[in-house]
N, C-alpha and C positions, 0 to 999 in steps of 0.2 A: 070309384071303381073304374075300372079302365074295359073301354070297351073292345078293343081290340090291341092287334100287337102294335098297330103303328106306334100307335099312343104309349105305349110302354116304351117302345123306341127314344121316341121323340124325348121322353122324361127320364129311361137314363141318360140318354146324351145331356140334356141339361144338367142334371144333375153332374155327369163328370165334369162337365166346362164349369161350373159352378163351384166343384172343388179341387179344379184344374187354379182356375183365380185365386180359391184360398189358397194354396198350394203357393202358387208364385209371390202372392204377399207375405204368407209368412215366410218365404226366403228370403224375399227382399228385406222384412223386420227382421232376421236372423242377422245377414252382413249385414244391415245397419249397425245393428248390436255390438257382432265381431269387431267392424271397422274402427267403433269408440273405444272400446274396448282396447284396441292395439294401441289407437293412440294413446289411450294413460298408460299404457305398459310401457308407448316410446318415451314417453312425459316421464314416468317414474325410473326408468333406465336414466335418462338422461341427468336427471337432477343425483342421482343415486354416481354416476360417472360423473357430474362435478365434484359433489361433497368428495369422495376419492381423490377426484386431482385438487381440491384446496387444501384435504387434509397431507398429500403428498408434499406441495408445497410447503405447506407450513411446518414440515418435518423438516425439508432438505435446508428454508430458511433458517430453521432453530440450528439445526447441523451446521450451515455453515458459518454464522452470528458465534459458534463457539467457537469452532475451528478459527475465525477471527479474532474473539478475545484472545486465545490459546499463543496466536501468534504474536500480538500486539504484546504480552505477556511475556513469551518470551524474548520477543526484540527490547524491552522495558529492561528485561533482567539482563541482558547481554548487555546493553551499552551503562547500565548500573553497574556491572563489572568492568566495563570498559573503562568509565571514568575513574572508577576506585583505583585501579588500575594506574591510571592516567596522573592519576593525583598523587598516589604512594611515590611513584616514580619522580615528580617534580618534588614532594616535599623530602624527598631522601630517605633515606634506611629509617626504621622505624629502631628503638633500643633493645627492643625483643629478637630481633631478628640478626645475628651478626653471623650465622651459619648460613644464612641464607645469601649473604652479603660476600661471604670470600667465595661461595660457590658459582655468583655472577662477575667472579673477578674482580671484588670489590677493593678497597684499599690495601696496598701491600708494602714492602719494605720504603727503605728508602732510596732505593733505582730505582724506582718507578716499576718494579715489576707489577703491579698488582692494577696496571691499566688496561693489561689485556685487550681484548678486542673489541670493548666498548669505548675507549677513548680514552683522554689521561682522565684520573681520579675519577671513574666512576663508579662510587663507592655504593651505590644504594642496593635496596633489597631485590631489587628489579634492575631490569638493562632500561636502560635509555629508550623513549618512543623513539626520539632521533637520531640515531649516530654514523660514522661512518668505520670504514675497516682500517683507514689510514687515521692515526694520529696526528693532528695538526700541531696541537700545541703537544710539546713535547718535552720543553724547558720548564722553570719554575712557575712561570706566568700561569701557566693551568693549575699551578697550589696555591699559588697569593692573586688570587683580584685586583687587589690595592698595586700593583705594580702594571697591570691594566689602563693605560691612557682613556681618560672619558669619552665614551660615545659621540657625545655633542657637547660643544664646550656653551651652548647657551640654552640656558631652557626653553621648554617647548611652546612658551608664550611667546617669545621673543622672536622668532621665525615668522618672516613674513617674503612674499617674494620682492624681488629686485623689481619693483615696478619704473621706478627710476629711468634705469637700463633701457627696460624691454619700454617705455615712451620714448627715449631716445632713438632707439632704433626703427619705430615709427616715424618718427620725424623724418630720419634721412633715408628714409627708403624710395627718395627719388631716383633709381637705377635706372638707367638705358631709357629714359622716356617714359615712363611707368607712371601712373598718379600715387600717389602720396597714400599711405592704407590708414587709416582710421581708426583709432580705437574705438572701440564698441561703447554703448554707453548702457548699463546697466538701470 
């Protein structure tokens, strides 16, 4: 029982300071709470924004791994044409094909017309990889081979250089005071 008013005073001020302090701790417990709180939110953002960019990655990877095969694929089937290509035209007109053959100016009479603008006798199903706009051989030599003098008149084993010579000339390359050069010794 309170015997006067001081005393009543005095006990509600206590009592508000009393739940002035609970008051401010459990604010303090509250942002505590918030503060964790945000950070698994930042935690769970964050991890939720990688899986995204690895799943992105691993899209534009897969995307571009085809778009690679896709090229590689096609550069494969291009120079697989190319050589087919390449090859038809060295081994000559196929037997199937002889339309195909006068419409690249293939073989024609016996003036030579049918050399056209791929050179003399270019009889295949295809034009020449190589050719030029001027006819070189012009005479029979471009229909018979065999009247063709050989390339090299010794086979290819039988070439070796003139080592002979080129020691000779070693030797006297004493010029204008010079010393004398050396052959190298292997």
């Amino acid at each position: 029982v309170l015997s006067s008013n001081e005393d009543y005073e005095q006990q509600c001020r206590r009592e508000a300071a009393e739940t002035d302090t609970q008051l401010q701790a459990l604010r303090r417990q509250v942002q505590l709470q918030a503060a964790k709180c945000f950070g698994q939110l930042d935690i769970a953002i964050q991890e939720a924004r990688a899986e995204e960019e690895r799943r992105l990655v691993s899209e534009r990877v897969s995307q571009e791994l085809a778009n690679f095969r896709e090229e590689q694929r096609r550069r494969e089937a291009q120079e697989d044409e190319r050589l087919a290509h390449l090859y038809r035209a060295m081994l000559g007109p196929s037997p199937s094909a002889p339309a195909a053959s006068a419409a690249w100016g293939g073989v024609g009479d016996a003036a030579g017309q049918g050399r056209g603008l791929f050179g003399a006798g270019a009889g295949g199903a295809f034009p020449p990889i190589i050719h030029s706009a001027v006819s070189l051989l012009q005479d029979d030599r471009a229909r018979r081979p065999d009247l063709l003098p050989p390339a090299c008149p010794l086979p290819l084993g039988h070439h070796r250089p003139a080592m002979d010579t080129i020691d000779q000339l070693l030797e006297s390359s004493d010029v204008g005071g010079l010393p004398r050069l050396q052959r190298a010794q292997h």
